[in-house]
N, C-alpha and C positions, 0 to 999 in steps of 0.2 A: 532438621527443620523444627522449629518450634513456632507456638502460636504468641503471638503479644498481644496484648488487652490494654485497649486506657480506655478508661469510664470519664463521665461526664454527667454532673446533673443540672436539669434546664425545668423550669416549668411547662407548663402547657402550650402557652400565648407564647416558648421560645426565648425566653430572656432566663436570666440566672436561676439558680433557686436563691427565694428567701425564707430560711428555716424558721418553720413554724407557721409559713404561709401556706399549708393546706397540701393537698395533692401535687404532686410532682413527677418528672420522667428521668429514668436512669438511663443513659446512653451508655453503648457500647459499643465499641470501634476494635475491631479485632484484621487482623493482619498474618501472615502467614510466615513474614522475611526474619530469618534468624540474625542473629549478632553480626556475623562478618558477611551479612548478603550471599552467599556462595551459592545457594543452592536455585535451580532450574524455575521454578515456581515465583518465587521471591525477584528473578530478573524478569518475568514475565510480566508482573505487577508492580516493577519499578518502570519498563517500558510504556505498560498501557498509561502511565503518567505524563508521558514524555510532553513538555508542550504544555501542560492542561495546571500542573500542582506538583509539589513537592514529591507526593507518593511517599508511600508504594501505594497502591491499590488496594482497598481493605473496604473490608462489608462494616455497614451498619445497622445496632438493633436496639431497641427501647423498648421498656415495660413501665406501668405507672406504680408510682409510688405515694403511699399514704404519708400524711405529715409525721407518723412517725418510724420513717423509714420502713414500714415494711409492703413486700409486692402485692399489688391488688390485680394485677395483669399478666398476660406471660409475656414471652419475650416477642417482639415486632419486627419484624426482616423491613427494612425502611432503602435497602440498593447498597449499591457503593459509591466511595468517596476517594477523591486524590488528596485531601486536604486530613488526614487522619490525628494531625497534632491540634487541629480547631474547635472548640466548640460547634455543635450541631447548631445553626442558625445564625453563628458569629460569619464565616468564610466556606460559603459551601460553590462545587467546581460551576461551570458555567457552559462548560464544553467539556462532552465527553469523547475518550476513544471510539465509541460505535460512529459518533456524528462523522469524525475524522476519517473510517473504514469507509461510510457508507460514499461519504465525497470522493475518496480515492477510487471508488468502483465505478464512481459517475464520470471521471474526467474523459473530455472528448477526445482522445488517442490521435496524434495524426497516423494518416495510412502511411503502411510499408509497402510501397509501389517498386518491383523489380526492371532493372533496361538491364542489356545487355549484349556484349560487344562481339561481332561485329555489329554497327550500330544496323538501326532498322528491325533487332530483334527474330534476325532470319541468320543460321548459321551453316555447317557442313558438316556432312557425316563424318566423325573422324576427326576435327578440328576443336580444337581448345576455344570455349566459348567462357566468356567472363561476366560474372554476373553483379549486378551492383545494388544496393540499397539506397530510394530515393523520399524521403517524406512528403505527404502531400500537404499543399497550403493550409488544410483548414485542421482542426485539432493541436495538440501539442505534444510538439517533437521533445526528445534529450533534452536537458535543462531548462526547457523554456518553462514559466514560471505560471501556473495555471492559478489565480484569485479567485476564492469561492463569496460569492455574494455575503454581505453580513449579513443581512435577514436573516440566512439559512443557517451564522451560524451565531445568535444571538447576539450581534452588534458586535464581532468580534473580528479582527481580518486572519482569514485562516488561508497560506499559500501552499499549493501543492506543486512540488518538483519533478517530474517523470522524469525516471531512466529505465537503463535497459538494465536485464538480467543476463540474457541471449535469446539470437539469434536462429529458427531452423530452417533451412533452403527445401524447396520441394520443385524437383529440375523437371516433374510431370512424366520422368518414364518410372515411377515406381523406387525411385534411390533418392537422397534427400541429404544434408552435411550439417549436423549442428546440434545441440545449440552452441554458439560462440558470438562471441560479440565482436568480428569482423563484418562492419558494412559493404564490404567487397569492393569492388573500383574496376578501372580500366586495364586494357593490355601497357606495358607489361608487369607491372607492380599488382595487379588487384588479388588479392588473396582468395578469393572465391570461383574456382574455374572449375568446368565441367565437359566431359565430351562425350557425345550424341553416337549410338552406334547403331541406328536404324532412324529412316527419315520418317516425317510425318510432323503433326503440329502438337505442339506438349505445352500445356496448360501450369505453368509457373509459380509459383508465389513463397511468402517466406509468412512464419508463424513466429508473433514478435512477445516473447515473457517481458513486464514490465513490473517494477515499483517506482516507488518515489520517496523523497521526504516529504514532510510536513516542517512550517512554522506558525508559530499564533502572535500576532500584533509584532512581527518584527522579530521577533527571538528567535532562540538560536533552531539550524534544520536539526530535523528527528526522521530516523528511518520508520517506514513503514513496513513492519515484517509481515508484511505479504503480498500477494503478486496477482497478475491478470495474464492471459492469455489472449490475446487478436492476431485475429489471421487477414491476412491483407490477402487486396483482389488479384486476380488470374490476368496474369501477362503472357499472351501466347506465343511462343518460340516457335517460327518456321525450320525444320532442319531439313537439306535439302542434298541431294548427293550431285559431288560435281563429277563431270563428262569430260576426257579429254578428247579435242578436236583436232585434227589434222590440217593445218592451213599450207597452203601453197604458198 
């Protein structure tokens, strides 16, 4: 890993330097990503660009300078920049990764709501009961395409994607199957099935890991490398033990 440096010199008010016009600011845009990008650090600040600017992601610092070049200041920690090949005040970002994180933790999740067959949610001790994953109306399920206000993100259309990561079932006697990203289904195809081996009412639910992509004004989706946890509400399972009866 090595560090890359490009300097920049700008006035005060932001525009060029003109030598010999007095006081002035030396920029410096320093960067982390070595020559052939390989290294762990260097993809992490090519990511947090993703959407936003060219990248990679690099700090920027300024000190002033006298008309004849020499430092009257020390050096100024001024944040970071996606934009690292532009002059400081020509093309600086507009949207950053935090704003993007902060939306992705805000989006309304639809719930993970459990049925399960036999229907009615009531099964037998002893029988293969089938569990299913159902979303509810309001939030945003898989794919569906969550729009963040412009307001919030500087007049810019910023879309967020949800999906899943995996899936973990919690069948309410203490055992639980997951995570995997089977939504489960019906008898006899549904991949998620469980049997009950003492009756009583068992409190349900599945715990749903999600991400998403991101894109900004139409361009292209970008993964969001990181994740949410929601636990969806308690579906209660009646299991009941059948009696056999003697009919005439």
């Amino acid at each position: 890993m090595e560090l890359r440096e490009r300097a920049f010199p700008s006035t005060p008010g932001g525009g060029p330097r003109v030598v010999g016009s007095g006081n002035w600011f030396e920029y410096r845009v320093v960067n982390v990503c070595s020559v052939n990008a390989a290294d762990a650090q260097c993809m992490a600040s090519i990511m947090a660009c993703a959407g936003i600017g060219p990248g990679p992601l690099s700090r920027v610092t300024r000190r002033l300078m006298d008309v004849a070049g020499r430092p009257v200041g020390s050096w100024e920690d001024l944040g970071a920049t996606c934009f690292p090949n532009s002059p400081p005040g020509v093309q600086q970002p507009t949207i950053t990764y935090a704003m993007i994180r902060d939306a992705f933790h805000l989006t309304p999740w639809a719930k993970a709501v459990i049925t399960t067959q036999p229907k009615g949610d009531v099964t037998l001790v002893g029988l293969k009961t089938y569990f299913k994953v159902n979303w509810s109306t309001d939030g945003y399920e898989p794919g569906e395409i969550d729009s963040i206000d412009p307001a919030r993100m500087l007049g810019h259309r910023v879309d967020i994607r949800p999906k899943i990561v995996g899936v973990t079932y919690r069948f309410g006697d203490g055992t639980g199957f997951g995570p995997t990203p089977d939504l489960g289904g019906v008898y006899p195809t549904g991949g998620i099935v469980h049997t009950y081996s003492t009756k009583g009412v068992y409190a349900t639910h599945v715990e749903v890991v999600w991400t998403a992509d991101f894109r900004v004004d139409g361009g292209p989706w970008t993964a969001i490398p990181e994740t949410v946890t929601i636990t969806g509400p308690d579906t209660p399972v009646t299991v009941k033990i059948a009696k056999a009866v003697l009919v005439s």
